[in-house]
mmCIF entry with sequence, helices, sheets and N, C-alpha, C, O atoms, coordinates in Angstrom:
data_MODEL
# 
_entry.id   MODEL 
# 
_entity.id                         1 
_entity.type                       polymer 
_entity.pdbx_number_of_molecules   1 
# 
_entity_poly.entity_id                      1 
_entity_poly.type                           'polypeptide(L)' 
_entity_poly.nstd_linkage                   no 
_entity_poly.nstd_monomer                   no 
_entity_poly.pdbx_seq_one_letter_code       
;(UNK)(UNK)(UNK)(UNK)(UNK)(UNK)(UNK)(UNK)(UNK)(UNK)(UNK)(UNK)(UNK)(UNK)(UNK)(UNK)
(UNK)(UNK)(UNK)(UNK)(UNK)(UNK)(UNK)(UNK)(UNK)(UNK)(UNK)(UNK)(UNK)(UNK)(UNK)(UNK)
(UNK)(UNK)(UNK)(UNK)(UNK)(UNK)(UNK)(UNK)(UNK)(UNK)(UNK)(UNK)(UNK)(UNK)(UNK)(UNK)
(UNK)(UNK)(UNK)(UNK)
;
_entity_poly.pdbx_seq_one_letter_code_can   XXXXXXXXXXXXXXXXXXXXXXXXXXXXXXXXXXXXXXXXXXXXXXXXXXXX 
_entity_poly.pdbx_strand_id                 A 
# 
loop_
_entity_poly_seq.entity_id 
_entity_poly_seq.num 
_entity_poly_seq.mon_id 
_entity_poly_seq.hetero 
1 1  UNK n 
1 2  UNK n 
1 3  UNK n 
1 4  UNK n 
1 5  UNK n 
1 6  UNK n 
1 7  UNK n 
1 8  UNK n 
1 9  UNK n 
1 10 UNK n 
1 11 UNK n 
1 12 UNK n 
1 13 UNK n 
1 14 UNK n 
1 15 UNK n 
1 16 UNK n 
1 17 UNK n 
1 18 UNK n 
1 19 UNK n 
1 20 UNK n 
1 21 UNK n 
1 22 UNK n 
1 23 UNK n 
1 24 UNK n 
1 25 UNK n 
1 26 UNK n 
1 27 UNK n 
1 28 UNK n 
1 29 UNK n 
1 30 UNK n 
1 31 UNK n 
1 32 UNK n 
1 33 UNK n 
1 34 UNK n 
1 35 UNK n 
1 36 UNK n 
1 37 UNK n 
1 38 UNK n 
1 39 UNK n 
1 40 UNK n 
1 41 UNK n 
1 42 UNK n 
1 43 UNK n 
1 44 UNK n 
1 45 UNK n 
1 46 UNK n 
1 47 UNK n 
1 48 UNK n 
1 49 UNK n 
1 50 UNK n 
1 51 UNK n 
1 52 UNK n 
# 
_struct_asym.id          A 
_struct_asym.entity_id   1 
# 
_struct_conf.conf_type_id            HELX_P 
_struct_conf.id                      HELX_P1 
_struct_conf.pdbx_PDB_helix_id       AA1 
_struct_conf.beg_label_comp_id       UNK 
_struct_conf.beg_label_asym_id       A 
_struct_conf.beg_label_seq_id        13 
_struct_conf.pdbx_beg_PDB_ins_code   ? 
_struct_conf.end_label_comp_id       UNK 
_struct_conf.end_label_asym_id       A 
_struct_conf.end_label_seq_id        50 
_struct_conf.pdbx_end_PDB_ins_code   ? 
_struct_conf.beg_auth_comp_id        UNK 
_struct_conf.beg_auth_asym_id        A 
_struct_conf.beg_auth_seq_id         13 
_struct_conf.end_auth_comp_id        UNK 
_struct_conf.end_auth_asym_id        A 
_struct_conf.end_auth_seq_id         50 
_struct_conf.pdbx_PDB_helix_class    1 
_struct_conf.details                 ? 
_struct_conf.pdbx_PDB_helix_length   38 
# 
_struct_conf_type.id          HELX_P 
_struct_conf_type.criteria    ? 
_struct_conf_type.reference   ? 
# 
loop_
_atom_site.group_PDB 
_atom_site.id 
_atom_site.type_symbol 
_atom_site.label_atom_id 
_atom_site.label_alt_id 
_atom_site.label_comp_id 
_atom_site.label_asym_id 
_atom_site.label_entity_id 
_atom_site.label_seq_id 
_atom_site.pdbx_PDB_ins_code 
_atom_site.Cartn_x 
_atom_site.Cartn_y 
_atom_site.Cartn_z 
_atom_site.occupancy 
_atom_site.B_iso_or_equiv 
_atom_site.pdbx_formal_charge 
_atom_site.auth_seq_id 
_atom_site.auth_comp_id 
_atom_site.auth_asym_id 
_atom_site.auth_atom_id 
_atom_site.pdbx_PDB_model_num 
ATOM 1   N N  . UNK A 1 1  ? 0.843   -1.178 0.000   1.00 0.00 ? 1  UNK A N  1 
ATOM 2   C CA . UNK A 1 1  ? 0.000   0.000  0.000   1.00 0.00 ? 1  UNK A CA 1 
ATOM 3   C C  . UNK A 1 1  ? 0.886   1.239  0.000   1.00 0.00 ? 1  UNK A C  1 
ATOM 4   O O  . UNK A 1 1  ? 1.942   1.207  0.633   1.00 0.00 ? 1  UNK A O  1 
ATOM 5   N N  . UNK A 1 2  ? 0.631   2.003  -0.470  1.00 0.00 ? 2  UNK A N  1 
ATOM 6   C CA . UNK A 1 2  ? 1.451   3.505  -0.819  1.00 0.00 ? 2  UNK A CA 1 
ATOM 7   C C  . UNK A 1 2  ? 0.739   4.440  0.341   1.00 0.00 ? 2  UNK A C  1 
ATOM 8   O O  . UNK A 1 2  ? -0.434  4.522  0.706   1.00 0.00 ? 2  UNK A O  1 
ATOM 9   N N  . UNK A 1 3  ? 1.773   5.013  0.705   1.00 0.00 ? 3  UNK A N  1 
ATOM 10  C CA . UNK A 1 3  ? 2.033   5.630  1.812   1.00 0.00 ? 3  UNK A CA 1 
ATOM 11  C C  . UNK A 1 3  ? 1.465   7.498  1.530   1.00 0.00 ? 3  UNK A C  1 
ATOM 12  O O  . UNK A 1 3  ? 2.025   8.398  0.905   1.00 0.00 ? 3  UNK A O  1 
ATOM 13  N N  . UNK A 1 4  ? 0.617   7.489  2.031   1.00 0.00 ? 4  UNK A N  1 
ATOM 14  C CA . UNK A 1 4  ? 0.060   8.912  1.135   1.00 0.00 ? 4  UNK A CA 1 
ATOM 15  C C  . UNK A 1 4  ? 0.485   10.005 1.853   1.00 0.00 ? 4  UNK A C  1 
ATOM 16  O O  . UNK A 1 4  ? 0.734   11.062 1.273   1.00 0.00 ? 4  UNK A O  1 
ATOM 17  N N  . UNK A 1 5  ? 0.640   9.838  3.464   1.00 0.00 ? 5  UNK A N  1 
ATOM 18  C CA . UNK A 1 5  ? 0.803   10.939 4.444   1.00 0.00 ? 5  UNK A CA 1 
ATOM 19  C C  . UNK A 1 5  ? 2.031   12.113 3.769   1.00 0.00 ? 5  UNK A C  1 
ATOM 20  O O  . UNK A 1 5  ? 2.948   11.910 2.973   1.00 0.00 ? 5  UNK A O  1 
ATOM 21  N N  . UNK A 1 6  ? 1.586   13.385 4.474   1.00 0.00 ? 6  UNK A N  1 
ATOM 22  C CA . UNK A 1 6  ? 2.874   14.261 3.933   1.00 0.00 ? 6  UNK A CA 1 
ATOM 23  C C  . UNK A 1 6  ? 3.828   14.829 5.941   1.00 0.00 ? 6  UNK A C  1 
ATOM 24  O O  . UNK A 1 6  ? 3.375   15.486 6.878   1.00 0.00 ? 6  UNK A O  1 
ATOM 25  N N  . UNK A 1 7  ? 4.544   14.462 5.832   1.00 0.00 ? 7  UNK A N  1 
ATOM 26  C CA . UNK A 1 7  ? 5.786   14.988 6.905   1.00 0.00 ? 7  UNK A CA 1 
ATOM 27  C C  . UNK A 1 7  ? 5.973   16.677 6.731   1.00 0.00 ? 7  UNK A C  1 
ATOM 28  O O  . UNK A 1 7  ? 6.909   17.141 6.080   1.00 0.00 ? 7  UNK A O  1 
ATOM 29  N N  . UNK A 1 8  ? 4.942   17.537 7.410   1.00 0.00 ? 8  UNK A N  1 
ATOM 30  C CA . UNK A 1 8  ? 5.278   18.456 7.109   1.00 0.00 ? 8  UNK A CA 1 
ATOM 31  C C  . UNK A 1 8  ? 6.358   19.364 7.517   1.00 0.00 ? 8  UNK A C  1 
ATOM 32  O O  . UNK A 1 8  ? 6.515   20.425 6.913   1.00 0.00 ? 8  UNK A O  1 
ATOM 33  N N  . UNK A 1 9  ? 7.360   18.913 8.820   1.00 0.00 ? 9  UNK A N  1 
ATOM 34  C CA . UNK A 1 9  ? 8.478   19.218 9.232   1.00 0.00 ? 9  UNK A CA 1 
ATOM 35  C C  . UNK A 1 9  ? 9.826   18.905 8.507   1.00 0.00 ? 9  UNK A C  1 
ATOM 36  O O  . UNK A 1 9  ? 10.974  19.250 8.787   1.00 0.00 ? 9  UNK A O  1 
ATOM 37  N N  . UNK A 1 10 ? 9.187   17.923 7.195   1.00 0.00 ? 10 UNK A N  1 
ATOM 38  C CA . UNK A 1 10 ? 10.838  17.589 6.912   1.00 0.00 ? 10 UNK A CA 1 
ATOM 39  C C  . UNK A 1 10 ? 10.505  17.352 5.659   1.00 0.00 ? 10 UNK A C  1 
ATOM 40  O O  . UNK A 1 10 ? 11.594  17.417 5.089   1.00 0.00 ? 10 UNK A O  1 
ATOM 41  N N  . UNK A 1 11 ? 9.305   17.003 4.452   1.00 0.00 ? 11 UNK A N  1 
ATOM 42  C CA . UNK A 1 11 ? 9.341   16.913 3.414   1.00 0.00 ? 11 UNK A CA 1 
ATOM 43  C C  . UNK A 1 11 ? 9.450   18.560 2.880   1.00 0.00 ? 11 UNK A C  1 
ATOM 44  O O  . UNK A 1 11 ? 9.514   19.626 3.492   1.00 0.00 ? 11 UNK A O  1 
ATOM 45  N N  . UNK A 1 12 ? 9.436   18.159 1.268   1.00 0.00 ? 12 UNK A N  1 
ATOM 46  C CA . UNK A 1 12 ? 9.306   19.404 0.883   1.00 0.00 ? 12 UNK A CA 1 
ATOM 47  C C  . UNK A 1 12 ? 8.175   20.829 0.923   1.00 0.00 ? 12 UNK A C  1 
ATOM 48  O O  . UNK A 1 12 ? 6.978   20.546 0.980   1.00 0.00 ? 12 UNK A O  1 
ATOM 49  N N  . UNK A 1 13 ? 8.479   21.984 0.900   1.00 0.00 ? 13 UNK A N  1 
ATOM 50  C CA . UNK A 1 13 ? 7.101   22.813 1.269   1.00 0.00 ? 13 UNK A CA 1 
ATOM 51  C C  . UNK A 1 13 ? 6.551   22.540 -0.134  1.00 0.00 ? 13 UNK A C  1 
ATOM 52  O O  . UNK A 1 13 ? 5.526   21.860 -0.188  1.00 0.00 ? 13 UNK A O  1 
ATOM 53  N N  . UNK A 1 14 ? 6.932   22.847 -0.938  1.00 0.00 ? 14 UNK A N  1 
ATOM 54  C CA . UNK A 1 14 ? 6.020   23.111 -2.197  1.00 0.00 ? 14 UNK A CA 1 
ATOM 55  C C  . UNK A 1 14 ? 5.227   21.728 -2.393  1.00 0.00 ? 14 UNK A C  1 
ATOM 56  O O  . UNK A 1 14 ? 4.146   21.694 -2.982  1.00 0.00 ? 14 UNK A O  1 
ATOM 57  N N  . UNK A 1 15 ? 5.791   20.691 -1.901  1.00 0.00 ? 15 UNK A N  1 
ATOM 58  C CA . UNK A 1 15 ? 5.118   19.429 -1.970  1.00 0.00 ? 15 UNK A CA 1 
ATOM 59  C C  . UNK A 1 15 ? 3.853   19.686 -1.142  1.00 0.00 ? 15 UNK A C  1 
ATOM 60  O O  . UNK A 1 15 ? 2.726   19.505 -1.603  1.00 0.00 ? 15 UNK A O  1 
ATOM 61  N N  . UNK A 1 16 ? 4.140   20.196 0.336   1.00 0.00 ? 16 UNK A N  1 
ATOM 62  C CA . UNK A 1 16 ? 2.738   20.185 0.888   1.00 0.00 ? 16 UNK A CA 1 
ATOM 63  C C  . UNK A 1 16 ? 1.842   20.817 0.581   1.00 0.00 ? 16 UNK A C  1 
ATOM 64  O O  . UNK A 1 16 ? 0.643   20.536 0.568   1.00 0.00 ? 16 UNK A O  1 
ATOM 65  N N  . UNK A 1 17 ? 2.565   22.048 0.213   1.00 0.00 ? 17 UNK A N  1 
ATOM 66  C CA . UNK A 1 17 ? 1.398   23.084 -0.053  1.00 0.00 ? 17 UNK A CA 1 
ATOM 67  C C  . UNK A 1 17 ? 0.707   22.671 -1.652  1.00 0.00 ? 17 UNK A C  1 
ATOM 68  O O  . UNK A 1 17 ? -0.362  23.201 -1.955  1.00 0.00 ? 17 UNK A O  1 
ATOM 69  N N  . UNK A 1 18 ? 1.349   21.754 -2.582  1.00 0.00 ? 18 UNK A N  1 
ATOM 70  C CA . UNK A 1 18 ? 0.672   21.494 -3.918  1.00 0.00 ? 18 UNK A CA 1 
ATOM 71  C C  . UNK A 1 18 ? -0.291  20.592 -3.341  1.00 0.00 ? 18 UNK A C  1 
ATOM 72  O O  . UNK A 1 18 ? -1.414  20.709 -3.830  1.00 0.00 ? 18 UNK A O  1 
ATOM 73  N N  . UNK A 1 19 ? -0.163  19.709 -2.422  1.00 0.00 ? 19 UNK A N  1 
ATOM 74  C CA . UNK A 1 19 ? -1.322  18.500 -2.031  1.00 0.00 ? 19 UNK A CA 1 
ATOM 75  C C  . UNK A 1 19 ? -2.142  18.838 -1.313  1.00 0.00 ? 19 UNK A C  1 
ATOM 76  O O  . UNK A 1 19 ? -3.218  18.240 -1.343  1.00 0.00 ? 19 UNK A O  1 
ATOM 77  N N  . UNK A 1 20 ? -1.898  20.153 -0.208  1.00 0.00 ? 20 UNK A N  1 
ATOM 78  C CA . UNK A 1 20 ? -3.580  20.994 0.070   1.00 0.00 ? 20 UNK A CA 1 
ATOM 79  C C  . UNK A 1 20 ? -4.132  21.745 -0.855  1.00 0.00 ? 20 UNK A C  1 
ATOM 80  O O  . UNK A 1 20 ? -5.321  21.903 -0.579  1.00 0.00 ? 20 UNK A O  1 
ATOM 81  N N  . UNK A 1 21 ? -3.655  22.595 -2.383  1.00 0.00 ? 21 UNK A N  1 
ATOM 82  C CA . UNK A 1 21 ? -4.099  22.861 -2.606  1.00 0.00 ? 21 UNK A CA 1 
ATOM 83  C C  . UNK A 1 21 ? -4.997  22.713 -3.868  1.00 0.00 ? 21 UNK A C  1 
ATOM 84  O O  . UNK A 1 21 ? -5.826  23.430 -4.429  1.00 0.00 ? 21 UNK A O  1 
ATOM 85  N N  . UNK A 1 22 ? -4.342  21.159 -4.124  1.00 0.00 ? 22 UNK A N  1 
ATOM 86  C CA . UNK A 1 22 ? -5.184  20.640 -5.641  1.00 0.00 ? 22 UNK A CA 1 
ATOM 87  C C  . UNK A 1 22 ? -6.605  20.241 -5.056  1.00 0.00 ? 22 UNK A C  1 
ATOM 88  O O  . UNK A 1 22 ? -7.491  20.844 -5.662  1.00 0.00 ? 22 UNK A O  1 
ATOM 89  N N  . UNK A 1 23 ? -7.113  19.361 -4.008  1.00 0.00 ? 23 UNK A N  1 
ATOM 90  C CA . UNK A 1 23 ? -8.285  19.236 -3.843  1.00 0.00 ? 23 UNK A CA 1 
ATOM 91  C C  . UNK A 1 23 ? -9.776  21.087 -3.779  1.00 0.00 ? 23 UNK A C  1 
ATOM 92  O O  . UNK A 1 23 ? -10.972 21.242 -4.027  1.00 0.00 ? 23 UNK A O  1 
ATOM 93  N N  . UNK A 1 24 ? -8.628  21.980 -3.306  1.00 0.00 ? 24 UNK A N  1 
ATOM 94  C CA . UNK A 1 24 ? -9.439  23.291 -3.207  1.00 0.00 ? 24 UNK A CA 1 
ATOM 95  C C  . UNK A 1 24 ? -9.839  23.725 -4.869  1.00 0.00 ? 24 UNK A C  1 
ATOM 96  O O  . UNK A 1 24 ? -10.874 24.094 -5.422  1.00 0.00 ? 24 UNK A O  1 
ATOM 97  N N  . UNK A 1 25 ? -8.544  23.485 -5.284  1.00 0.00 ? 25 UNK A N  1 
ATOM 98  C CA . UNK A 1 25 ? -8.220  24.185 -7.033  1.00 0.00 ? 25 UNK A CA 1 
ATOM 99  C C  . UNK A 1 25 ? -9.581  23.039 -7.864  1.00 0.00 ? 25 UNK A C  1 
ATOM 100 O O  . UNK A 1 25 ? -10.457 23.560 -8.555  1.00 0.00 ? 25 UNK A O  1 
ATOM 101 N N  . UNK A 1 26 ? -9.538  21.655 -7.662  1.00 0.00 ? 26 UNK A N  1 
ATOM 102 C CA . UNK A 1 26 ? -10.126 21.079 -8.785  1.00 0.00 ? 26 UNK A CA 1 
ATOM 103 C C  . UNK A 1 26 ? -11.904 21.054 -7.686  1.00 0.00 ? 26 UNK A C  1 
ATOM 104 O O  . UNK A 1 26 ? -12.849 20.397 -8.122  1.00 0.00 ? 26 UNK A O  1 
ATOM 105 N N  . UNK A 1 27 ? -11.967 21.446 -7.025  1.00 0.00 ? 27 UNK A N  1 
ATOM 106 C CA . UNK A 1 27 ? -13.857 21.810 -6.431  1.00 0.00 ? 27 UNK A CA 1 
ATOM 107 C C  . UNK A 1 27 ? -13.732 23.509 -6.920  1.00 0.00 ? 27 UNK A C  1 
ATOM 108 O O  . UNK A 1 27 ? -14.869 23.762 -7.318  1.00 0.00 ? 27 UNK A O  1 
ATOM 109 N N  . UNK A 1 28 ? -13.015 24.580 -7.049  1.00 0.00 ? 28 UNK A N  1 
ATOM 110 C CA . UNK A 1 28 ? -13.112 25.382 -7.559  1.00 0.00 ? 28 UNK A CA 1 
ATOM 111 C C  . UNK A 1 28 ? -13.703 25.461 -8.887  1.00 0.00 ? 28 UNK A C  1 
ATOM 112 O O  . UNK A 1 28 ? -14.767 26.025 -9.143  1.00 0.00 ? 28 UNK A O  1 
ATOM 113 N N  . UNK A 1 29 ? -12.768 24.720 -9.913  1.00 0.00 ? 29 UNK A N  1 
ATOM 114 C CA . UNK A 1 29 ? -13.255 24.340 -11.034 1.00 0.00 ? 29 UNK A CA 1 
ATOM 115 C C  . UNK A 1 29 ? -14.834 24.253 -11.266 1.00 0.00 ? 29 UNK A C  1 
ATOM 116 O O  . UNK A 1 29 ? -15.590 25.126 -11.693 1.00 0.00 ? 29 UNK A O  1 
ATOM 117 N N  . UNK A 1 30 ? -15.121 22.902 -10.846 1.00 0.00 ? 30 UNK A N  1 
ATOM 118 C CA . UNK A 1 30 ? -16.420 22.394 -10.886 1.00 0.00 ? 30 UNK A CA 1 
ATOM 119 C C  . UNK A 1 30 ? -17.321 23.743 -9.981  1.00 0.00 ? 30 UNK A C  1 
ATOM 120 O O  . UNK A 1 30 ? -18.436 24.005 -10.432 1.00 0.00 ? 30 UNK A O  1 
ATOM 121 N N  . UNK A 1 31 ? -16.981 24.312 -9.119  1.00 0.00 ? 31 UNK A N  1 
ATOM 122 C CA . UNK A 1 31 ? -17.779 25.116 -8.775  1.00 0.00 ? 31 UNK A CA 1 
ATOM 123 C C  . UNK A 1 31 ? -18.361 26.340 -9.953  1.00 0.00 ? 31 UNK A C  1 
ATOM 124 O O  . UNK A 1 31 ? -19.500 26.733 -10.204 1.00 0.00 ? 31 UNK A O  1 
ATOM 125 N N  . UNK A 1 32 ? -17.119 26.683 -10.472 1.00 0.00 ? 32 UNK A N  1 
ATOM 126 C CA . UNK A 1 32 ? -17.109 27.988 -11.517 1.00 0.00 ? 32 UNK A CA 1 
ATOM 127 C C  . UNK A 1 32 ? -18.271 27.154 -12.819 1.00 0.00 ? 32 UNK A C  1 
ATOM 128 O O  . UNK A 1 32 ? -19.222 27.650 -13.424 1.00 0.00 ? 32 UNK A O  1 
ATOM 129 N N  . UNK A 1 33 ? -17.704 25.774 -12.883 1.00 0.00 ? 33 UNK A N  1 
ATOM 130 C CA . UNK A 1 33 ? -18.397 25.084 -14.048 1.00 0.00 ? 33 UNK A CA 1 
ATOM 131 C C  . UNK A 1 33 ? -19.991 25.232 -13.888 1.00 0.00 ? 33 UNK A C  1 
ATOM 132 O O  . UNK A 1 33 ? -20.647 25.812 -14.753 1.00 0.00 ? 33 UNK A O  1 
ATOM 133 N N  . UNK A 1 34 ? -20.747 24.523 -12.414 1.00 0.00 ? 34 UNK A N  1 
ATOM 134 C CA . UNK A 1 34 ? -21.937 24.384 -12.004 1.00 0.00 ? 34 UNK A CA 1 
ATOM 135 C C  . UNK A 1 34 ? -22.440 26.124 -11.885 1.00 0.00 ? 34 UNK A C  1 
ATOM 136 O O  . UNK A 1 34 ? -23.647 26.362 -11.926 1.00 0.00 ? 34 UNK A O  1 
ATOM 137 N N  . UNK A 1 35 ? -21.513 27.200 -11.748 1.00 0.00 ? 35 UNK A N  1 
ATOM 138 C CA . UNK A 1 35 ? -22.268 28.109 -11.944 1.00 0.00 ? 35 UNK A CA 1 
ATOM 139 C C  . UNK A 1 35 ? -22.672 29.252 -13.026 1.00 0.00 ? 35 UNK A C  1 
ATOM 140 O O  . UNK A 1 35 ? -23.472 30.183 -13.117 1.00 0.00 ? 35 UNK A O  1 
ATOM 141 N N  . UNK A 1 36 ? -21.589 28.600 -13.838 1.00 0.00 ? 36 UNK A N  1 
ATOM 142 C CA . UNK A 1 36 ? -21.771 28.926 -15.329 1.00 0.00 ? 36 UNK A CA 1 
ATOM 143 C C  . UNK A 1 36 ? -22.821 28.494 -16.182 1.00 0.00 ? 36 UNK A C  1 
ATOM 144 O O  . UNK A 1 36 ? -23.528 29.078 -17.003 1.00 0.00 ? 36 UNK A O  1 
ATOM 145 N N  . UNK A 1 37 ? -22.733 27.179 -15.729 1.00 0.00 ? 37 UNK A N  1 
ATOM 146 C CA . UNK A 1 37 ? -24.372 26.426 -16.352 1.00 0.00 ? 37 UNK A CA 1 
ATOM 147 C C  . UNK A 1 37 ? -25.554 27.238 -15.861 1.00 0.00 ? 37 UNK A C  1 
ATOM 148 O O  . UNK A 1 37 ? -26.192 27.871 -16.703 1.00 0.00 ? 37 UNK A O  1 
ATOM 149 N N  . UNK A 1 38 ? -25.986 27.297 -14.322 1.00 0.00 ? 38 UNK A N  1 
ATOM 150 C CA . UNK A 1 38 ? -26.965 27.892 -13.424 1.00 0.00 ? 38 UNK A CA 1 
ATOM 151 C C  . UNK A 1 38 ? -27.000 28.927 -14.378 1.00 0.00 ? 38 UNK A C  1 
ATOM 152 O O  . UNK A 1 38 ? -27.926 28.940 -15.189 1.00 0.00 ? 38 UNK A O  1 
ATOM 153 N N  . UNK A 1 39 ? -25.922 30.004 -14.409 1.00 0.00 ? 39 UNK A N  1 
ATOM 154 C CA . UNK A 1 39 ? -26.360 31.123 -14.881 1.00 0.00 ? 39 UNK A CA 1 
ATOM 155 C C  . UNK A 1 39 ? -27.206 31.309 -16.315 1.00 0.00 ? 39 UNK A C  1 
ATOM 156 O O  . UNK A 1 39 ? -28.084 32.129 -16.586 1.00 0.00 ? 39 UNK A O  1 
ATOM 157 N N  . UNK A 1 40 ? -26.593 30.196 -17.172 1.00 0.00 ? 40 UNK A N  1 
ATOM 158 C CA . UNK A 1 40 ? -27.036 30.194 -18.475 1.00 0.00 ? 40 UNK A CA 1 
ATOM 159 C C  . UNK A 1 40 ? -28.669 29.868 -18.580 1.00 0.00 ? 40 UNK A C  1 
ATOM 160 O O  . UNK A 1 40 ? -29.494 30.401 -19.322 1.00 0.00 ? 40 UNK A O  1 
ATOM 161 N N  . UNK A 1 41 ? -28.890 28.644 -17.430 1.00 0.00 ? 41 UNK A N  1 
ATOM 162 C CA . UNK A 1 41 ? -30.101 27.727 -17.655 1.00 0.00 ? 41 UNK A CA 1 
ATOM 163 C C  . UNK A 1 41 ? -31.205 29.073 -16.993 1.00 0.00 ? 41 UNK A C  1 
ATOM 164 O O  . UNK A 1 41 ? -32.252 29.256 -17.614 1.00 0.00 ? 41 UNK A O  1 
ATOM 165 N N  . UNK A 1 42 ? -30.861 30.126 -15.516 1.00 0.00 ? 42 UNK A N  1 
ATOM 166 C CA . UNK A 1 42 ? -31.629 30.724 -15.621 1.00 0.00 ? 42 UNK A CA 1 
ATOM 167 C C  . UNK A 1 42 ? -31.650 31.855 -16.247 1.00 0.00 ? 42 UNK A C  1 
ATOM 168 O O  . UNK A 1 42 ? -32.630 32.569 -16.036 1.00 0.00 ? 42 UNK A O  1 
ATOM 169 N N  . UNK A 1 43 ? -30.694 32.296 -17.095 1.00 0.00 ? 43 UNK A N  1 
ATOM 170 C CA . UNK A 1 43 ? -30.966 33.818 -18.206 1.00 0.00 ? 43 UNK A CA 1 
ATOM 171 C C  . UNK A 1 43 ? -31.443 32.825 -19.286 1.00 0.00 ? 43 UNK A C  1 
ATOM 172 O O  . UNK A 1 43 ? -32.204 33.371 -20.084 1.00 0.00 ? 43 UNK A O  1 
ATOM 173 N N  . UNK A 1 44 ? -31.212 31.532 -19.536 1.00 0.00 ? 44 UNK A N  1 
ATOM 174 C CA . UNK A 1 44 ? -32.424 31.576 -20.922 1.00 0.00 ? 44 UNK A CA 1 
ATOM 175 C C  . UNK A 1 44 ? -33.906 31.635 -20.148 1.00 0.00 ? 44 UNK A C  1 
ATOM 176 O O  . UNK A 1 44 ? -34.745 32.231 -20.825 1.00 0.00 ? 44 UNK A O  1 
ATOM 177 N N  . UNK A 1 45 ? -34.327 31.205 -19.043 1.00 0.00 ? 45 UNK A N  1 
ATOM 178 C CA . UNK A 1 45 ? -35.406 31.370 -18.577 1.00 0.00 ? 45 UNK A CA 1 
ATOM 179 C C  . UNK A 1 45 ? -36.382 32.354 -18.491 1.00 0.00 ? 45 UNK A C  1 
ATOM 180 O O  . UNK A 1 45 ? -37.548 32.492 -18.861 1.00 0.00 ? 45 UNK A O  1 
ATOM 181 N N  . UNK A 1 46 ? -35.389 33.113 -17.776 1.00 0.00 ? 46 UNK A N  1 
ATOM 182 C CA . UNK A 1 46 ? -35.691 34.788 -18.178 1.00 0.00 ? 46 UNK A CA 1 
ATOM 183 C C  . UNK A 1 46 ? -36.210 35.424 -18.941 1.00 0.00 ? 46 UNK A C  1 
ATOM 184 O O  . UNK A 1 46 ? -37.307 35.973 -18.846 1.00 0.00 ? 46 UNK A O  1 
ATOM 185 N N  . UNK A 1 47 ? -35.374 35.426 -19.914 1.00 0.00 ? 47 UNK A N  1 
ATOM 186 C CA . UNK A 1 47 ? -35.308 36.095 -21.433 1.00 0.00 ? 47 UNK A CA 1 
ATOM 187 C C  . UNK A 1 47 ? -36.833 35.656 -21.799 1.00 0.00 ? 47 UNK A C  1 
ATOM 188 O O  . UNK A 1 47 ? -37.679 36.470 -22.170 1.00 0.00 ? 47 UNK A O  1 
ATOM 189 N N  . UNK A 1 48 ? -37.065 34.294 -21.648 1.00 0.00 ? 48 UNK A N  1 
ATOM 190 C CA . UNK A 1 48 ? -38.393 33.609 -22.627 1.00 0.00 ? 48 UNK A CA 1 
ATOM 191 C C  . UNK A 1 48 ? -39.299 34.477 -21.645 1.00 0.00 ? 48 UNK A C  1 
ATOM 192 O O  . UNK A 1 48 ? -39.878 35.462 -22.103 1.00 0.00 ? 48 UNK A O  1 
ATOM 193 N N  . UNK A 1 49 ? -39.430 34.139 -20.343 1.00 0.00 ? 49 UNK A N  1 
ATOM 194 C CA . UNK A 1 49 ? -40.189 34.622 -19.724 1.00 0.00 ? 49 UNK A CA 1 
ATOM 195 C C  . UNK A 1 49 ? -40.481 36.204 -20.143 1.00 0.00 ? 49 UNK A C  1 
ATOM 196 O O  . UNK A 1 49 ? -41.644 36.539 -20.368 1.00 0.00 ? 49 UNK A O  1 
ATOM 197 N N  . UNK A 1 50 ? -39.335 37.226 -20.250 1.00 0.00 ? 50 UNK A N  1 
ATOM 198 C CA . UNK A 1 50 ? -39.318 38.384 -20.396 1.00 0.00 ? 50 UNK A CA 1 
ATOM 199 C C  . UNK A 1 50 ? -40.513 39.054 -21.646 1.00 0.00 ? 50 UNK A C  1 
ATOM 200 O O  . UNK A 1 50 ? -41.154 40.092 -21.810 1.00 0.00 ? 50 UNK A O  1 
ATOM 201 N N  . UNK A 1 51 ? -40.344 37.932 -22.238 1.00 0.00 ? 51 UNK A N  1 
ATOM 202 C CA . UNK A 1 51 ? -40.767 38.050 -24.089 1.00 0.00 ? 51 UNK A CA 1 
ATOM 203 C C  . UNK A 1 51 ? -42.058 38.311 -24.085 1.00 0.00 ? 51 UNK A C  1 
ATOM 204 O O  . UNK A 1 51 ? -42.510 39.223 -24.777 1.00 0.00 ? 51 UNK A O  1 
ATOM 205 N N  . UNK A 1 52 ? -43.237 37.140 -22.890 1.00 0.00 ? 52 UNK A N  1 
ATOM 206 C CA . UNK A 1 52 ? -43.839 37.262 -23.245 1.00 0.00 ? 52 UNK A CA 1 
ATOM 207 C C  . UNK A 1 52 ? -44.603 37.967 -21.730 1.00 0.00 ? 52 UNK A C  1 
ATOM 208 O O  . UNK A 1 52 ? -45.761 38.385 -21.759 1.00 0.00 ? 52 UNK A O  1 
# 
């Protein structure tokens, strides 16, 4: 089994700080993604609604 823990007194910093911060960076993503959609699905809503 592979050993996942990080030693933060003695491994490298940039190592730790890249492995806290990819789980924040890739839910960022998907966040920006899910609200790019939202925005689209309710301005076409809108708009139709607006029309009539």
């Amino acid at each position: 089994m592979k050993n996942t823990s990080v030693n933060l007194t003695e491994d490298s910093v940039l190592k730790a700080i890249s492995l806290f911060a990819l789980p924040i960076l890739i839910s960022n993503v998907f966040q920006q993604l899910y609200n790019t959609a939202d925005t689209m699905i309710v301005g076409n809503y809108f708009r139709v609604s607006l029309i009539y």
